[in-house]
N, C-alpha and C positions, 0 to 999 in steps of 0.2 A: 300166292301173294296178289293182292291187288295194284292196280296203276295207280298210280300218285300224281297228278298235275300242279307242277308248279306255274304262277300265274306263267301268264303267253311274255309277257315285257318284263326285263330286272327292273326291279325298281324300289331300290334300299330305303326310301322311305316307309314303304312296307311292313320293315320288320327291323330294322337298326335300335330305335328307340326300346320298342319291345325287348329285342334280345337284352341289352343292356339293363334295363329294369330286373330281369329274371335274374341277370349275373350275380346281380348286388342283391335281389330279394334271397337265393342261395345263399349266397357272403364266401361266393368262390373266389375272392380276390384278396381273402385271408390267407394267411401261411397254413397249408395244409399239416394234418398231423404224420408225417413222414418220418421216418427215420434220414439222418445223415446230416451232413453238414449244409446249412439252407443255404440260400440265394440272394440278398439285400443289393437292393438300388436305393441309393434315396433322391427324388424330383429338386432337379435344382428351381430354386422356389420361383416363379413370375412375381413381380411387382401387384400389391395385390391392388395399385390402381390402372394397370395395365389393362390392356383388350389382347388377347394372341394373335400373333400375328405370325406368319410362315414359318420363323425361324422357331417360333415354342412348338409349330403343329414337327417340327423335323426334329426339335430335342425332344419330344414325346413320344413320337411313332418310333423312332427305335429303342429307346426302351422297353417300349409295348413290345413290340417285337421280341428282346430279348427273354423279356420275365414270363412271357406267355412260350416258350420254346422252353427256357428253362423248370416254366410248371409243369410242361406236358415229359419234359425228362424226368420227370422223380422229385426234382428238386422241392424243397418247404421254402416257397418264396415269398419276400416279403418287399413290398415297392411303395414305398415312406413318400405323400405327397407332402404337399402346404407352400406356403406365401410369403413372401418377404414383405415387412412393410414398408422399407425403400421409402428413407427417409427423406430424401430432398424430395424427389418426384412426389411423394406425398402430398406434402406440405404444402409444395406448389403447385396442386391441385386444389386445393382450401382455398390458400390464398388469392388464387385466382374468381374462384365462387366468391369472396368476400368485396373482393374490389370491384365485382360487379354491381355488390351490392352498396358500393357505399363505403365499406368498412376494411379494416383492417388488422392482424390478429390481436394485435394492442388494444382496440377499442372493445375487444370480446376478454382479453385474457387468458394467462395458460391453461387451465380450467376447464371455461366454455370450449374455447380452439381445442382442447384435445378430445371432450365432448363430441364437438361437430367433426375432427376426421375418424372418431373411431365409427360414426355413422357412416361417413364416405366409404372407408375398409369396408364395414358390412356387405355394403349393396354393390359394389364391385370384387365381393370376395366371393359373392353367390354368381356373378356372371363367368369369373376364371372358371369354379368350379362346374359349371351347365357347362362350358367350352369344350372343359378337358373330359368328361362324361362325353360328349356329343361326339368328338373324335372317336373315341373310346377308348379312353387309357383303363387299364385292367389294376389301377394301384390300390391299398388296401384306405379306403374312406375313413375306417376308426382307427387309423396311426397318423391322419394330417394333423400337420405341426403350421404353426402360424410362430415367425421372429418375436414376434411382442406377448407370445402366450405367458401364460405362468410360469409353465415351465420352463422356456425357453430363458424368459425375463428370472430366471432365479442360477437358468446357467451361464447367463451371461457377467450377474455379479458375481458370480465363483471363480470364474474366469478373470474380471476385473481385479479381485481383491488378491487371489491367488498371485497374480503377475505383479501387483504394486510389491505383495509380500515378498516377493523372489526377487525383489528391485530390477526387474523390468518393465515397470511405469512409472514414468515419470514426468514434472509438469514444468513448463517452463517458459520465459517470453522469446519465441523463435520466429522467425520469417517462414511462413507458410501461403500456401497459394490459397487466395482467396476470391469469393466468387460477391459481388455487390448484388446482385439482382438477389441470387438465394439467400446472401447473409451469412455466408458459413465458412468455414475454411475446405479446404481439399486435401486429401493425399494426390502423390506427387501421379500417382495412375491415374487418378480420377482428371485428367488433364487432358486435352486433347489437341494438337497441335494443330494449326491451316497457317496455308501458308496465304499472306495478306499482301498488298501492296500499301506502303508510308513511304516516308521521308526519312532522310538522314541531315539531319541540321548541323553545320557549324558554328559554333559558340563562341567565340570571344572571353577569355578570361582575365581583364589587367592581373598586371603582379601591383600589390597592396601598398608597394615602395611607388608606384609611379614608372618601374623600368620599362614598361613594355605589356606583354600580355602573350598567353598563349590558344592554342586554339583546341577543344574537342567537338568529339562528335557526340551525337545522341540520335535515336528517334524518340524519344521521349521530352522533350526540352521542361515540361511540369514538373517534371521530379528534381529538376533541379534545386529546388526547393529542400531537399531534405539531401543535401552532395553537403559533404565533411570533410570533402579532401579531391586532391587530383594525383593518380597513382602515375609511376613510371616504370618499367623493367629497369630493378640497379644495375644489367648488365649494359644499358643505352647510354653510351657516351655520350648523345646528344644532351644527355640532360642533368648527367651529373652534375652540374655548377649549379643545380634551381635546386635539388629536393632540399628540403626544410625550407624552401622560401615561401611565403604569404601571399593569397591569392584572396583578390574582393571576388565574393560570388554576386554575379549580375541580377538587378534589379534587386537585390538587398542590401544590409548591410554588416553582414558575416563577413569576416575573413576564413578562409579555410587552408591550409598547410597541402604542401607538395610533397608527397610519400613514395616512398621505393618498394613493388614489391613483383615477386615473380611471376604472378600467374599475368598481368601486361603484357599482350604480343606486339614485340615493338617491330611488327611489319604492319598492325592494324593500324588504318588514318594514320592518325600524328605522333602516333606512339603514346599516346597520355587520355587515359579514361577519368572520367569522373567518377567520385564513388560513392552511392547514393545508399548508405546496408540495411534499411528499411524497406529496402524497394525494391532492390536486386541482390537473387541466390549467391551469387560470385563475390558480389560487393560485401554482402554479410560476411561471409567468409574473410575477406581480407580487411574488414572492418575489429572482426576480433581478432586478428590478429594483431593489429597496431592497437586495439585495445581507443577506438576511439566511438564517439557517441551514434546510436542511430536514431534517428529524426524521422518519426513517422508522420506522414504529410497528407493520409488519408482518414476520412470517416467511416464507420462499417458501412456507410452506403454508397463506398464510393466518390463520395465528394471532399474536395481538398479543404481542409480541417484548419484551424487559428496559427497554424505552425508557419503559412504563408502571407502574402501580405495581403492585407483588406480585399484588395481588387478579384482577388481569385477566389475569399472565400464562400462554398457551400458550391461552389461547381463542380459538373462532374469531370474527371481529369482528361477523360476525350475531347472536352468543349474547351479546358483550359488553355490544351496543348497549342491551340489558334491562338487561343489573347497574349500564350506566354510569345508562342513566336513572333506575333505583332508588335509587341512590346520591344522584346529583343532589338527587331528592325530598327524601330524608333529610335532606341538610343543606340544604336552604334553597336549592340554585340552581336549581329546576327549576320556573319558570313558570308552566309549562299544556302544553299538547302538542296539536294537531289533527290529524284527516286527511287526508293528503297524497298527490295522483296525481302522478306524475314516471316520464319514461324513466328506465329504469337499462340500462346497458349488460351484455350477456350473451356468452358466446365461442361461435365460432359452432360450434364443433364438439360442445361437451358442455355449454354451457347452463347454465353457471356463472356467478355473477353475478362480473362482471369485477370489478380492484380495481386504481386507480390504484397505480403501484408506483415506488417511485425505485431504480433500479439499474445497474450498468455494461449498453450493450449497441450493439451494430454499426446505423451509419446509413449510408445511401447519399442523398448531396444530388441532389433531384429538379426543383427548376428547372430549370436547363438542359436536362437532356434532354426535360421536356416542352414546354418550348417549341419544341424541335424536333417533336417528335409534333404541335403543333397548329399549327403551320406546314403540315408533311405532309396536315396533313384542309385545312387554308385554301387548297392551292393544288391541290387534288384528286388526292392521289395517293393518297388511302384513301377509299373512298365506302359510310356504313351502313346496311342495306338493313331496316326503314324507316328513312328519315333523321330519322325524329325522334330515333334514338338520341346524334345527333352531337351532340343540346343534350348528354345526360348527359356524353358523351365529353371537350366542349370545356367545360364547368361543373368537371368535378371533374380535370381539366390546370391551371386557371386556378386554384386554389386549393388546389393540391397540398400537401401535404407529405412531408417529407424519411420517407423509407421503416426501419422499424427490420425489419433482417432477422437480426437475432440468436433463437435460439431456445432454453429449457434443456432441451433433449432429448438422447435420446442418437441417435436412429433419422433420419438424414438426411448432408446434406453437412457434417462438422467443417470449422469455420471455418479454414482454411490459413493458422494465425496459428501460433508458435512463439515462449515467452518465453525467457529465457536466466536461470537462476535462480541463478547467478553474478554476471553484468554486468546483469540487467535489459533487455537491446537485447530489442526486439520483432522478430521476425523476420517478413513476408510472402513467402511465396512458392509458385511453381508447383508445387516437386517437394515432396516429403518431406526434410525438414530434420533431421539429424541432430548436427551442430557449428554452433557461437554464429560466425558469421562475423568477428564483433567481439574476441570472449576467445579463440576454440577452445574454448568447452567442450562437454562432449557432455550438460552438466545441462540437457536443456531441457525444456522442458513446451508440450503442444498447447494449443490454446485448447478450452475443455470445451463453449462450446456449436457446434450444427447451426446452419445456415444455414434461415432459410423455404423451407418448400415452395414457393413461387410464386419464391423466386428460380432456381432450375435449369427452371421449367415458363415463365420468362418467356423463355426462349430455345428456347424448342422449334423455331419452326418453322427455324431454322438449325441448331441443335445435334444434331438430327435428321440433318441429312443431310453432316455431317463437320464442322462447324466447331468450333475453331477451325483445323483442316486447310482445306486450299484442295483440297478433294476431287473427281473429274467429278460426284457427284452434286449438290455444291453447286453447282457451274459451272451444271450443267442443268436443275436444278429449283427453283433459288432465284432470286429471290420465291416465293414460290408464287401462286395467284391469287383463293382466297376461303380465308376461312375461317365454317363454321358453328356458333354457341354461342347459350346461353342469355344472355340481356340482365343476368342477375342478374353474373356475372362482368366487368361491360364495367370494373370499375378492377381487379377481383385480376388478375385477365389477357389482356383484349384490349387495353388501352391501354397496358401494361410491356409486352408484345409488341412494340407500335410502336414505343414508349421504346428496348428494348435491340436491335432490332434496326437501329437509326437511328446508334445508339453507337457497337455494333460491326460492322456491316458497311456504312451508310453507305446503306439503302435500307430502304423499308417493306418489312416480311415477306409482306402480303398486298394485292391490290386491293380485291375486296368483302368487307364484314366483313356477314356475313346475322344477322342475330339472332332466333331460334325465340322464340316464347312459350314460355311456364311451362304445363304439366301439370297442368291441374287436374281435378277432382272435377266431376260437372254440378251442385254448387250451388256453384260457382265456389273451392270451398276448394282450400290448397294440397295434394298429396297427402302425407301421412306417416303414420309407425309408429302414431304416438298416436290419431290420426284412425280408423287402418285402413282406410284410401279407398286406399291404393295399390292398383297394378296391375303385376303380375309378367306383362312381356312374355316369357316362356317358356310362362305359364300361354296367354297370348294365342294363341300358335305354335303349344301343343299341341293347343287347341279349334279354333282356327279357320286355323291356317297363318303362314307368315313373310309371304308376297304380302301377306292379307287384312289382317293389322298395319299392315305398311307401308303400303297404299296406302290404307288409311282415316285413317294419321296423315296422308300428302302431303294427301291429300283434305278435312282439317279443318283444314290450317295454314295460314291466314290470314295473310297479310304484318301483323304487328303488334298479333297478337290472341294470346291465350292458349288453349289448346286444352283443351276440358271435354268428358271422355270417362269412360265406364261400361265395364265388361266389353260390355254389348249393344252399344255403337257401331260392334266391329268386325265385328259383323253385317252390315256395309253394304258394307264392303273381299271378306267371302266368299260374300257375294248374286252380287255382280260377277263374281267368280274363277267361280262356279257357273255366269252366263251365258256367260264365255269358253270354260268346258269342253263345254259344253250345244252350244254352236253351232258349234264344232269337231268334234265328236262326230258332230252332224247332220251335218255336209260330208262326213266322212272316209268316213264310213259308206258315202256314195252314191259313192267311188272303182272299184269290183268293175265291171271290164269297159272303163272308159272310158278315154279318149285326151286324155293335156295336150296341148291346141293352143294355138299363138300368135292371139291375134285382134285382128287388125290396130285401127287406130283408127277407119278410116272406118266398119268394122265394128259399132261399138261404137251402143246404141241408146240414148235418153236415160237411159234409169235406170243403164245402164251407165256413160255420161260422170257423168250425176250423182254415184254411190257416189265413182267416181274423184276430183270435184270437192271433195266431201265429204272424202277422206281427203286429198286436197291442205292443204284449207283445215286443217283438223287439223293435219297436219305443221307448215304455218307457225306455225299459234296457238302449238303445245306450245314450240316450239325460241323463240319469243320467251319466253313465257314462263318456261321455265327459264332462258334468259341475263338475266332480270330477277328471280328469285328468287321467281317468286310457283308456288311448287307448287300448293298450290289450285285457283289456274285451268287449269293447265297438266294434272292429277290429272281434273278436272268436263271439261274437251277431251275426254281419250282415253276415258275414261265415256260421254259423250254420242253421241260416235262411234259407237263400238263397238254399245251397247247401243242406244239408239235408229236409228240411219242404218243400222250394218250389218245388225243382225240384224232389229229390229222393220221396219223398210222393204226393203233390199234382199234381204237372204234372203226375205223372204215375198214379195217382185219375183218372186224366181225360183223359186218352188217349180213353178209351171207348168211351165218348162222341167226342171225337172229330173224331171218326170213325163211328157214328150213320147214319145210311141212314136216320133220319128227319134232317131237315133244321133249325127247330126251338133249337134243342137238340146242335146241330152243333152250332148256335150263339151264345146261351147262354154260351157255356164251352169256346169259344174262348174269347165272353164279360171278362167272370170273369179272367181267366188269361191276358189279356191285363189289368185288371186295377190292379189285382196284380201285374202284370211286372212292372208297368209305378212306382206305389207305392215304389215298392222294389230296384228300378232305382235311385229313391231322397233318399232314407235309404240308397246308397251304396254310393251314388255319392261323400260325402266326403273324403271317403276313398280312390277312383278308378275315379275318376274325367272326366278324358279322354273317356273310354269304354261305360261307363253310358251315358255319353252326344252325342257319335257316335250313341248307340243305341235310346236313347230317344229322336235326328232328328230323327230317321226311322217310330215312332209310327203314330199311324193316329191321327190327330190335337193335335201335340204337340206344344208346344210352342218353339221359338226360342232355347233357351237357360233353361238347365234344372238346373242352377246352381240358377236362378231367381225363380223356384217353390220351393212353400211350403215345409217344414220338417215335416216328417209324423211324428203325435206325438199321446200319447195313450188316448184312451178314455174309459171311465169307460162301454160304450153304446156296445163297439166292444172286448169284455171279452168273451161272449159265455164259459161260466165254461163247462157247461154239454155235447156241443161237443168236449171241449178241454178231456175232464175224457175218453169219450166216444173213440176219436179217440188214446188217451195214452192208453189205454187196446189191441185198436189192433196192435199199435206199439209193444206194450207189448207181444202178442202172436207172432210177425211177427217176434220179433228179437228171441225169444227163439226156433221156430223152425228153422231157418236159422242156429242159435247158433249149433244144434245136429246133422243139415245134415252136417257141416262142420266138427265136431269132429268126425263123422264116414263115413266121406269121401264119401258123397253123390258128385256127378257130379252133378254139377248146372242147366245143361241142363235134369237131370235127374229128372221126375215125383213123386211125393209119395202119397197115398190117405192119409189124416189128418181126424182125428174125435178130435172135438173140445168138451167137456164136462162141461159147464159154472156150476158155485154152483147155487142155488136157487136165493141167492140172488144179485147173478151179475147183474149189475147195465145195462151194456154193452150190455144183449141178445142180445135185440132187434134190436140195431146198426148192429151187426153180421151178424145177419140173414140177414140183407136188405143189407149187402156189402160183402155175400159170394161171388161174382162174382168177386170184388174186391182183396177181400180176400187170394182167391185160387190164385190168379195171382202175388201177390205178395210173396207168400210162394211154388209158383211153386206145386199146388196139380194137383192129376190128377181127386180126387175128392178130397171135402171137405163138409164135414158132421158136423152139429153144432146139436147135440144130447144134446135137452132141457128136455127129458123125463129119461136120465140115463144107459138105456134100450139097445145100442148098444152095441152087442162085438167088445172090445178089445181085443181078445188076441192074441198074436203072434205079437202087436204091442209097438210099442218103449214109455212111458210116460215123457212126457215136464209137470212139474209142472208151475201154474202161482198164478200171485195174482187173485181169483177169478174163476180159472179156470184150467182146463186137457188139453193137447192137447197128441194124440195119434199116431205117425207115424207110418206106414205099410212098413217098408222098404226094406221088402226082392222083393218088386218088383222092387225097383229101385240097390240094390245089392245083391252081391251073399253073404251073411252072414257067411257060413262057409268058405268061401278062406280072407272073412274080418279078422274071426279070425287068422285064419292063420296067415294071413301076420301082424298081429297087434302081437301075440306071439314073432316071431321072430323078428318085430323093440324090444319088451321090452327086450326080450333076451340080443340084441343087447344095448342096453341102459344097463341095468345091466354091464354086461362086460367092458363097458366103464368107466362107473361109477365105478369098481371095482379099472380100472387103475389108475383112478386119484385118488382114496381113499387110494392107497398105495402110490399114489408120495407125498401127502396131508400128508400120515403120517411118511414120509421118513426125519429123524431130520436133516442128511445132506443138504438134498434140502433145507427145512424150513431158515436153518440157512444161506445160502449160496447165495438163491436165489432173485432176485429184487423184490419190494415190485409190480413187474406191474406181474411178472411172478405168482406170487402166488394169484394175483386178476383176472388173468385168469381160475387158476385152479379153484379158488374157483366160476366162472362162470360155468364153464362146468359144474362142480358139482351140481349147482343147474338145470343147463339145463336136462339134463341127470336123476334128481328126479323127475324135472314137465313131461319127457317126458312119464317116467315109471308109474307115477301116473293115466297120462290122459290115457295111454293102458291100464292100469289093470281096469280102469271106464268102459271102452269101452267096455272091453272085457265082464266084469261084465253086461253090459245092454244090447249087443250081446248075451252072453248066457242065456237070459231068455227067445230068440226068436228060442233056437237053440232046 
């Protein structure tokens, strides 16, 4: 064999790009031709006006991780990317360019404007896609799906027409939340709650006879304007003598009736709500109940509409709420006013404070099919990975409601409605409708709004792979078998997932639903623009690599925990990458001259069966691990391995041999670490993807591509118990003396003689004895003595207790013991005294009271610092003075 040099510095800009080109120029991220039942992920899709940001680089990397584990098991896997076209956020990306410019989507037309965003898509659809390459996602390039494709757009009216036909859509004038800025309505999720500070106004109401007047509250005082009534609980004696009496509403000249009904808590304010059912969820409600009018007081932009009087009209209802309450004042109806903390509900996309709206718009009735979804999780055919997510899952199925999927945009799916502006017939249908089926006329009109974005994305993982066609790829890769998302989406879209794919194909779309944490900040905040705590995973890749990325997020993801990460945490992902290239490097280097031999098993000597035992046991952890979703542990495995077992133990096993003047001594040591390397290369590779497959082209007869070899998995044959027992006892001795030259401040470079004194019945002797040479060199002795007969003096020597054993340092030759104590006196001295100060600041009632809860979580720091330091001197000193 010859030596192989890899460059002297890692440095994955190197060869990341490279290897990726080759991956995709192969088309190894197609479903291999295998036998058995495949593998299917499908990419929950990014906005395709989006930039990724942490949270896609942690929903991506572990999928990479899974399908690249499951490729190298056997598995024929298939990983479905593509785009959402995320119709608000779109849109409001256009229209943002436009009002730059001057203009507005009306001054261009639906036409032009869908023209101009589908160019926007383009150029932001080639930036996702370079992102999610650059990372290196391993998903299959000729299966991406785009929401707005052809095919997507021909399964989303199948879906449409299908559901009106089964009278599960339907249309009607409802109060839905509505957003002014975007123009469109909202489902009741797409809402997001903050909590604000306002006003709570009292109101003044004459009775319409002249008796008197009563008083409500509001924070709202504009919308008074559209109040039909003043409710009371019929169970409140206070007011039974008033309902059915006449109420003038203030600064107009309506009258409005006094109504009784149950949902009034008559311990709220005065007992008596106004009720405004154009404007408020609750009020609509008990507005149909009395069967009385609602009066909608806004325009879609927001601004109060001819319903009010002259003074207020075309403002927007935030600016009104001042002029209403000034007025108020003026004439006598306005109370008092306090201040008032309340959620108000916000959109989630541009953070506009939402506003109850009554207007025509598309519903899809949601019982039934989610009782079919929570049937599905109750008899385990959906299982979420952690399962506490199944309380949120089976809480918000159980108190569903009916889904408003109308939108007023222009940029998404038009609604496949057609009216006939002749005869009035509504038309539903598949195709494109051009004649009134009913008149023949050709006067028809499309319906003007979009459909939600989550309605085309709640069919993904079918619509994806041909439906509504009866396609081979649906044949063969539907269901699919996990899916991985962030928790925050479990109702926009993993539970309408379950929903529509129970509707229309009659089977859950996935088995395990894995739910990542949320990306946070290390003081636990969420990451965003305004914060500026995000982290641009490009910036990550370009400092430190796509591997280091990845495998420091696998490595922090925590089944059920949120991941709090800095630019420095991926320091830890390319510490790692550095050891794999570092020990790699050493191996390759010592190839020049030598002979891969096979070496048989009997061959093999404990340290040998051990490493072997070791990556045994690895294999098995990791592959549970992954098919339980816990990457963390599965990520801290092949770390531990690697970094500790291989390199810090068994390559410093061999370095002896690989420095042997025989030749045969020399192949052998270099054989067995080349096929541990090669081994330990496919156990990493899903993790580190990139580095592993740079390294394992360099091996001698390796194959193309290491992403196509085997998955090392464990076998009962490669256990070796009694050199795993054997080589843990000298770990065992190895870390306890290390342990005591460091607490008495041995220099590392410094020598000590060790007398080891095994019991009778130590299992281990004999291992010992035959790797003193080992031994000593790991424990840095200048001798080492393995005293089986009891019989050597210790004394004047330091004692390391073990399981099964003594060991005995001699350290006055590698220090001066009396200047040790010394200087160990005066740190404790010095520790006391400190410890004295903070003991009286600690017991000082002024501080105590006065001081921040972070100040006194310092003191109470030091304070322990300061008793461990004191403790570990008076030990020292205590095992120093039995040598003095």
């Amino acid at each position: 064999m010859k030596a192989i040099e890899l460059e002297k510095a890692y440095d994955p800009k190197d060869f990341e790009d490279r290897i990726y080109e080759a991956w995709r120029r192969d088309g190894l991220f197609k479903p291999q031709d295998v036998p058995g039942k495949p593998f299917t992920i499908v990419m929950p899709p990014p906005n395709v006006t989006g930039i990724l940001h942490m949270g896609h680089a942690l929903n991506n990397s572990l999928p990479d991780t899974i399908i690249r584990y499951q490729r190298m098991a056997g598995r024929k896997t298939l990983w479905v990317p593509g785009t959402d076209h995320a119709g608000i956020a779109t849109q409001n990306v256009v229209e943002r360019q436009l009002a730059r410019e001057g203009l507005s989507r009306h001054d261009l037309g639906r036409e032009k404007f869908l023209e101009r965003t589908w160019q926007v898509k383009k150029k932001h659809h080639s930036v996702i896609v370079k992102q999610l390459e650059k990372i290196g996602c391993s998903c299959d390039w000729e299966h991406e799906r785009f929401t707005m494709d052809e095919g997507l757009s021909r399964a989303v009216r199948e879906a449409f027409v299908t559901l009106y036909e089964r009278g599960l859509i339907y249309k009607g004038k409802y109060l839905i939340n509505y957003c002014p800025h975007c123009g469109t309505a909202l489902a009741d999720d797409e809402v997001e709650y903050k909590t604000l500070e306002g006003r709570l106004y009292q109101v003044s109401y004459p009775y319409a006879d002249g008796s008197g007047s009563i008083s409500v509250a509001t924070t709202r005082p504009e919308t008074m304007f559209g109040d039909v009534a003043v409710a009371v609980n019929p169970d409140d004696e206070r007011y039974a003598a008033v309902v059915g009496k006449k109420l003038r509403l203030p600064l107009t000249d309506r009258e409005i009736p006094i109504i009784a009904d149950g949902f009034v808590d008559k311990e709220f304010g005065t007992g008596m709500v106004k009720i405004t059912p154009a404007h408020d969820p609750n009020d609509w409600e008990c507005g149909r109940r009395h069967n009385v009018e609602a009066i909608n007081i806004l325009n879609p932009d927001g601004t109060l509409n001819d319903e009010v009087p002259p003074a207020y009209r075309g403002v927007q209802a935030a600016g009104a709420r001042d002029m209403v309450a000034h007025d108020l004042e003026g004439q006598g109806y306005l109370l008092g006013s306090t201040p008032y903390v309340h959620e108000v509900g916000h959109c989630y996309r541009c953070n506009t404070i939402i506003e109850p709206y009554l207007s025509d718009q598309w519903f899809v009735r949601m019982r039934g099919m989610a009782d079919k979804a929570l049937k599905a999780w109750k008899d385990g055919e959906v299982t979420f990975y952690p399962r506490r997510w199944e309380n949120t899952y089976s809480s918000w199925l159980e108190n569903i409601r009916d889904w408003c999927i109308s939108r007023q945009l222009w940029w998404g799916h038009r609604i496949p409605v057609w009216y006939c502006e002749d005869c009035g017939e509504m038309i539903v249908s598949r195709n494109d409708v051009t004649v009134c089926p009913k008149c023949g006329s050709s006067h028809l009109r499309q319906e003007e709004d979009v459909l939600d974005t989550w309605f085309s994305s709640w069919l993904w993982p079918f619509s994806t792979l041909g439906w509504p066609e009866d396609t081979p790829d649906l044949k063969e890769f539907f269901p699919t078998q996990t899916l991985i998302t962030g928790y925050d989406i479990i109702f926009f879209w993993v539970a309408r997932m379950i929903m529509a794919s129970l509707e229309f194909t009659g089977k859950v779309p996935f088995k395990d639903v894995y739910m990542t944490g949320l990306v946070r900040d290390r003081q636990g905040r969420k990451m965003s623009k305004s914060l500026g705590n995000g982290i641009d995973p490009l910036e990550v890749v370009d400092l430190y690599g796509a591997d280091a990325m990845k495998f420091t997020l696998a490595y922090m993801a925590a089944q059920g925990q949120d991941v709090l990460l800095d630019m420095d945490s991926f320091k830890m992902g390319s510490r790692f990458a550095n050891k794999i290239w570092n020990a790699s490097r050493f191996l390759l280097m010592r190839l020049e001259g030598r002979t891969k031999v096979t070496v048989e098993e009997k061959d093999l000597s404990v340290m040998d069966k051990w490493i072997f035992a070791e990556l045994n046991h690895a294999a098995g952890k990791v592959r549970a691990a992954l098919e339980g979703y816990r990457f963390n542990e599965a990520s801290q495995t092949v770390y531990d391995f690697f970094w500790n077992d291989f390199c810090d133990w068994y390559i410093e096993a061999s370095k002896h041999n690989l420095e042997s003047n025989d030749p045969v001594v020399q192949d052998r040591a270099v054989s067995l670490l080349l096929d541990i390397l090669e081994e330990s290369l496919r156990l990493l590779h899903p993790f580190l993807p990139f580095i592993t497959q740079e390294i394992y082209s360099k091996l001698p007869n390796a194959r193309p591509h290491l992403m196509t070899a085997p998955y090392p998995e464990w076998s009962a044959s490669r256990e070796y118990p009694e050199a795993r027992a054997h080589v843990a006892a000298m770990q065992d001795l190895v870390r306890r003396v290390r342990g005591i030259r460091a607490e008495l401040g041995i220099p590392v470079d410094k020598k000590v003689h060790v007398t080891v004194k095994p019991d009778g019945g130590f299992a281990s002797t004999g291992f010992l004895l035959g790797q003193r040479e080992l031994l000593a060199g790991f424990i840095n002795a200048s001798e080492l003595t393995i005293d089986t007969t009891g019989e050597k003096d210790v004394k004047g020597a330091v004692p390391v207790a073990g399981q099964g054993f003594e060991c005995f340092l001699f350290v006055r030759e590698a220090i001066d013991v009396e200047s040790e104590m010394s200087r160990l006196r005066a740190d404790v001295e010095k520790s006391r005294k400190a410890l004295e100060g903070v003991l009286k600041k600690l017991g000082n009632e002024q501080f105590m009271t006065n001081a921040k809860g972070e100040a006194i979580e310092k003191e109470n720091a030091k304070k322990a610092e300061f008793e461990e330091k004191i403790a570990k001197g008076e030990k020292n000193l205590l095992i120093l003075g039995t040598l003095a």
